[in-house]
N, C-alpha and C positions, 0 to 999 in steps of 0.2 A: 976071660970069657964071661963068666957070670958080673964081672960088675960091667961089662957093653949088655947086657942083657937086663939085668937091674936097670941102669941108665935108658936105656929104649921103653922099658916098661913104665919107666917114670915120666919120658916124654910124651907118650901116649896115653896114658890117664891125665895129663897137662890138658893136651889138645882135647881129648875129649869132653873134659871139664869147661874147657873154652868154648867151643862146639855146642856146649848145651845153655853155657851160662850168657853168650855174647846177645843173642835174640831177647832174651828176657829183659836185658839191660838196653838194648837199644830199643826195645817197646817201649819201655816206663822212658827213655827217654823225649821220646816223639808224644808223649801222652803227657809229660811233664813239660815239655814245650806248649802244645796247644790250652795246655788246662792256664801254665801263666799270661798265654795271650789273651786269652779270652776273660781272664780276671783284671787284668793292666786295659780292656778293648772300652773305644770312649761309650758302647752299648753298656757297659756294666757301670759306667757312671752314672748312667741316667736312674734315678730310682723309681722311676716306671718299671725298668725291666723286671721281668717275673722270673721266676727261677724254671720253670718250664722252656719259658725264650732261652734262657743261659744253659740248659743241658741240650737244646736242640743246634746252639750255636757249638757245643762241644761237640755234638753228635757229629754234625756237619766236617770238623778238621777230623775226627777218629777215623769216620769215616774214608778220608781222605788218606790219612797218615795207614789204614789197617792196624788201628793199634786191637788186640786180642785178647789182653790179660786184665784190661778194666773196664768195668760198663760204667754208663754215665748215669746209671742208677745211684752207683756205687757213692755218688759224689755227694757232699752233706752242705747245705748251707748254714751256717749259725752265726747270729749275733753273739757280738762281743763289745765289750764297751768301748774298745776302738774302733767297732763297725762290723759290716758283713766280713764273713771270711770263707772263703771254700775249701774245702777241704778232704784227702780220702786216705786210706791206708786198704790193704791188699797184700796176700802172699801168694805167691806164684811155685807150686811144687812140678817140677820137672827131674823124670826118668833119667838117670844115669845108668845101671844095667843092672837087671838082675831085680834084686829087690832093693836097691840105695837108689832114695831118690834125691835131690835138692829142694829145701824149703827159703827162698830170698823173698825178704818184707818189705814192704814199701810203703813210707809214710810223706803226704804232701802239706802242706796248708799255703794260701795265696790271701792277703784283703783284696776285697770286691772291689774296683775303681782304683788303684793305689797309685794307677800308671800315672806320668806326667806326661 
C-alpha cells in the first residue's frame, strides 16, 4: 500500500512538474521560431533596415504567437566580425507550490540576413 502511494505521489509531482514547465517551453519556442524568421527574412538583408524596423517586425509575429516571457526590448543587436547578430537570453521563474519555484534559462543568438 505505501509504495502505490509513494508511486502516485511521484506521478503527480511528474504531471505537475509538466503542467508548469510545458508553457514556458513551448513559449520560448514560438519566440525562438519568430526571432529566427525574422533574422533568416530577406528585410534583414537589406542593410537599410534599422533595428527599430527589426524589433517592430518581431513585435508583429509575438504579437501574433502571444509569446509572454520575452519582450522585444530584451533583444540586443551587435556587430561581430562575421556581421550583425541578434541575440537574447532570459529566465523565466515559475511557481510550483508553496515556496519551490522553477528557475529555466534561455539563451538565443541568430546572424542578421544569414538565410538563403
Amino acid at each position: 500500500m505505501y509504495s502505490t502511494l509513494f508511486t502516485l505521489v511521484m506521478v503527480g509531482v511528474a504531471v505537475l512538474v509538466g503542467l508548469k514547465v510545458f508553457p514556458v517551453y513551448m513559449d520560448e519556442f514560438k519566440a525562438r521560431s519568430a526571432f529566427n524568421a525574422v533574422a533568416e527574412s530577406p528585410e534583414a538583408r537589406q542593410n537599410s533596415t534599422t533595428v527599430t524596423e527589426m524589433r517592430k517586425m518581431l513585435q508583429r509575429r509575438w504579437d501574433i504567437d502571444d509569446i509572454k516571457n520575452l519582450q522585444v526590448s530584451d533583444i540586443k543587436f551587435v556587430k561581430t566580425q562575421e556581421g550583425k547578430v541578434m541575440r537574447y537570453g532570459y529566465e523565466v521563474r515559475t511557481d510550483l507550490f508553496a515556496n519551490w519555484a522553477l528557475v529555466i534559462s534561455f539563451e538565443n543568438e541568430a546572424p542578421i540576413g544569414a538565410g538563403s
